[in-house]
ZAMARGU-4260 file (C-alpha; in steps of 0.2 Angstrom, whole numbers, plus 5000, padded with zeros to 4 digits):
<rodrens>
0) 4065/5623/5183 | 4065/5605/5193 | 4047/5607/5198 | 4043/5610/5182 | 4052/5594/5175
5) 4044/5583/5190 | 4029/5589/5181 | 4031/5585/5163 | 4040/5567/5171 | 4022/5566/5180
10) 4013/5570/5164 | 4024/5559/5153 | 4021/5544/5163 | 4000/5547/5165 | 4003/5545/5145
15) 4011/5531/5146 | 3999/5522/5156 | 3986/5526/5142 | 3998/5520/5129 | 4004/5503/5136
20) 3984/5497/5140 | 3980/5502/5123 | 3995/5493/5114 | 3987/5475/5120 | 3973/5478/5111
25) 3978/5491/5096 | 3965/5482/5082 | 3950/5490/5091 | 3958/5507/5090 | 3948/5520/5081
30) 3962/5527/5068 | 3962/5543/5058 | 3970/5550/5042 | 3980/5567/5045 | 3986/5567/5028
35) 3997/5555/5016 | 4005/5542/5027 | 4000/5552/5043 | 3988/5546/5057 | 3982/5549/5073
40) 3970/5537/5085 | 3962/5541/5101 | 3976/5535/5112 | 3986/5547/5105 | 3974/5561/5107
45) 3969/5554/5127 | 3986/5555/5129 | 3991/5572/5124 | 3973/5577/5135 | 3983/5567/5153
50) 3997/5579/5148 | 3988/5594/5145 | 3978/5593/5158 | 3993/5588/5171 | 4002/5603/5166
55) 3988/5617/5167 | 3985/5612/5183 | 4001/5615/5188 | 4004/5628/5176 | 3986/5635/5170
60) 3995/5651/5163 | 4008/5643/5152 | 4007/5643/5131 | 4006/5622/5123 | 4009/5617/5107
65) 4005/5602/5105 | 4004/5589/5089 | 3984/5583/5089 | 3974/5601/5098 | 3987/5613/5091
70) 3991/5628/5098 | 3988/5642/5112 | 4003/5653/5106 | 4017/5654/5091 | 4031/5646/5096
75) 4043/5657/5106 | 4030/5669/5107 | 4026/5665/5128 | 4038/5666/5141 | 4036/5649/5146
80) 4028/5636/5130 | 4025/5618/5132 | 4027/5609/5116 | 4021/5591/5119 | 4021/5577/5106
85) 4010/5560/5115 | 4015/5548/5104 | 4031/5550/5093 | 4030/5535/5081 | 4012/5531/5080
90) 4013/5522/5065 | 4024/5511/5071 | 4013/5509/5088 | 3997/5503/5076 | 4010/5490/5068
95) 4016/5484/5086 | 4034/5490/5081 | 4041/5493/5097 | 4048/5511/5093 | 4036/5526/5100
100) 4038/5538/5113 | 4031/5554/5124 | 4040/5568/5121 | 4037/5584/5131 | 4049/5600/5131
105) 4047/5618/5140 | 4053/5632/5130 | 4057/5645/5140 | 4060/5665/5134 | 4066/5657/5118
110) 4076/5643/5124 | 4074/5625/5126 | 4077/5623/5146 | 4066/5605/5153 | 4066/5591/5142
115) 4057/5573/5145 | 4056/5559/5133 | 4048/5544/5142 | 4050/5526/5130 | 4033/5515/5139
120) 4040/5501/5131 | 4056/5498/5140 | 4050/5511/5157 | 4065/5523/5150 | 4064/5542/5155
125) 4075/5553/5147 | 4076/5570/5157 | 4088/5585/5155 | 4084/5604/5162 | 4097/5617/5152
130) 4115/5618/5161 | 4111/5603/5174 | 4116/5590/5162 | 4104/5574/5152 | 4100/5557/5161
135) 4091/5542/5159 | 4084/5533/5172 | 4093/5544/5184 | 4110/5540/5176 | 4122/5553/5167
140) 4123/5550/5151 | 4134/5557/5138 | 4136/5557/5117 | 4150/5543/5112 | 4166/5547/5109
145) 4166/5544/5091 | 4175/5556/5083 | 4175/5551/5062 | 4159/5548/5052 | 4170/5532/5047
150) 4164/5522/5058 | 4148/5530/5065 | 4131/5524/5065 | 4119/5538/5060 | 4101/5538/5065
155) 4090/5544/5051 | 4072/5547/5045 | 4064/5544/5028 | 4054/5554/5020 | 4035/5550/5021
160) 4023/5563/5021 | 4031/5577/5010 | 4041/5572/4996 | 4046/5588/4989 | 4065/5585/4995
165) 4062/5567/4991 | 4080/5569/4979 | 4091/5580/4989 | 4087/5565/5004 | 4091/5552/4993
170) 4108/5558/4988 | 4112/5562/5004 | 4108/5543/5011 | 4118/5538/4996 | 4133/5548/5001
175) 4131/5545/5020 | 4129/5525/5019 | 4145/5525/5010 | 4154/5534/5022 | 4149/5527/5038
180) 4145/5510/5047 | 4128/5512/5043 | 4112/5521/5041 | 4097/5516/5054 | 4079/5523/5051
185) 4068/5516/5068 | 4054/5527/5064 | 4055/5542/5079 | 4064/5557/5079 | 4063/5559/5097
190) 4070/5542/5102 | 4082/5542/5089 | 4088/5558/5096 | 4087/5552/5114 | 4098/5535/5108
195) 4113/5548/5102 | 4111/5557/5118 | 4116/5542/5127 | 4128/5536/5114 | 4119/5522/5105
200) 4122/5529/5089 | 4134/5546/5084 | 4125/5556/5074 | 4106/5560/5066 | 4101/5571/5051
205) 4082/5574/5046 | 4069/5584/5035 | 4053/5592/5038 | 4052/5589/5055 | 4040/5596/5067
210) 4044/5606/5085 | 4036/5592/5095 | 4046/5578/5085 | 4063/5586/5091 | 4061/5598/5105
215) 4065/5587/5120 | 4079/5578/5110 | 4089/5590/5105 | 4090/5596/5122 | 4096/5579/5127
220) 4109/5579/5115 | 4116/5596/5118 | 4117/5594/5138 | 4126/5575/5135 | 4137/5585/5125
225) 4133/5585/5108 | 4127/5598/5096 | 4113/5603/5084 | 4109/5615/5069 | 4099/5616/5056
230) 4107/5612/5037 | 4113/5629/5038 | 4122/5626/5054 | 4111/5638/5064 | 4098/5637/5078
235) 4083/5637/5068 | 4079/5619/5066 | 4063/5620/5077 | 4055/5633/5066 | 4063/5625/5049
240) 4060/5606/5053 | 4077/5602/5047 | 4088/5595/5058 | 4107/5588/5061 | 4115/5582/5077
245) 4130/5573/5083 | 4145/5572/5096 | 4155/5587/5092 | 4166/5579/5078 | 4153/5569/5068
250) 4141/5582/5068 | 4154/5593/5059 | 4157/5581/5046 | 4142/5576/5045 | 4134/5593/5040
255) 4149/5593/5027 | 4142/5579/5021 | 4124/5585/5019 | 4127/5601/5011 | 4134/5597/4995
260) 4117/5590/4993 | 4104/5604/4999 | 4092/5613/4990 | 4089/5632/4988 | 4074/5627/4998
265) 4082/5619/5011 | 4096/5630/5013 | 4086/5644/5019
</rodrens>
């Protein structure tokens, strides 16, 4: 597998070459709508083509799902799936908030196995291959040691696109912000995950997540030691979109936490 993370680290950074040009000069970006509070420009669909086109030349028979060109492939459904995201936070890139990221992650026979996350802003690579550990930088790095929700700060993301599970959220976050140091929403999954990986916060909980927002991170946080589930504490969080993570002890409590307040929806 260490080829094939030299080549999503390769990929990553030809992306963010494309991305840090274009954030001098983000006013002249051509920006469309997706959807409500959703948007996609042509950096981040230049971008997602560098790492396309990187990785089918190394690997022209692998399956990719990516965010902006969509699929070759369900997910799982290859022996070997790519699922990219170019630019994690792109909202916050068009507002010159300095919190986006490339997310790449290789799914192989069903299980998360390379996973690069590459912050253009502050040069930071993320890596991990399955069973070999996470770094940044080239540096170990592990979950804190935190081990009560007292005291923890939780990464978080609000929701903005869908807001069918608007409620359940917001008693959840009213719950949460009462039992911990505090709540912290910086606006990408794939960072935020990332950031607990290498213990800058303790724990993170989401809804209505795609793949390619939480691929790569969650298998950062699982080889610096820390786990992930979905809210019915299972492993189906890149198919359900629903997400919780923590170092071992927070993440128990903290899925505690969130279950009194799920849905029938969001329990399946």
């Amino acid at each position: 597998m260490l080829p094939m993370l030299n080549t999503a680290v390769k990929a990553a950074r030809r992306a963010g070459v494309i991305i840090n040009r274009a954030s001098d000069d983000v006013d002249r970006l051509t920006v469309h709508s997706k959807g409500e509070n959703d948007f996609v420009t042509e950096v981040d669909q230049k971008a997602e083509q560098a790492i396309i086109q990187t990785l089918r030349d190394a690997y022209p028979d692998h399956a990719i799902l990516a965010e902006e060109s969509g699929a070759s492939g369900a997910l799982g459904e290859a022996e070997y799936q790519w699922i990219i995201d170019p630019l994690d936070g792109t909202t916050n890139f068009l507002h010159g908030f300095p919190q986006y990221c490339i997310s790449i992650a290789l799914v192989y026979r069903g299980q998360l196995s390379v996973a690069v996350i590459y912050d253009p802003v502050r040069n930071d690579l993320y890596t991990a291959l399955r069973g070999r550990g996470a770094f940044l930088n080239e540096r170990r790095i592990r979950v804190s040691k935190r081990d009560k929700l007292q005291g923890a700060l939780i990464g978080t993301g609000f929701p903005y696109r869908d807001f069918t599970h608007l409620d359940a959220y917001t008693a959840m976050f009213k719950d949460l912000v009462q039992k911990t140091a505090g709540l912290r929403r910086p606006g990408s999954a794939a960072l935020d995950l990332a950031w607990l990986a290498c213990g800058r916060t303790d724990g993170f909980f989401e809804i209505g997540l795609n793949a390619w927002d939480i691929a790569a991170g969650c298998l950062l946080v699982q080889e610096a030691g820390g786990l992930v589930s979905d809210f019915a504490g299972e492993e189906n969080y890149l198919r359900s979109g629903n997400v919780v993570a923590g170092t071992p002890k927070v993440f128990v409590q903290l899925l505690q936490s969130i279950t009194p307040h799920l849905t029938e929806a969001l329990r399946g």
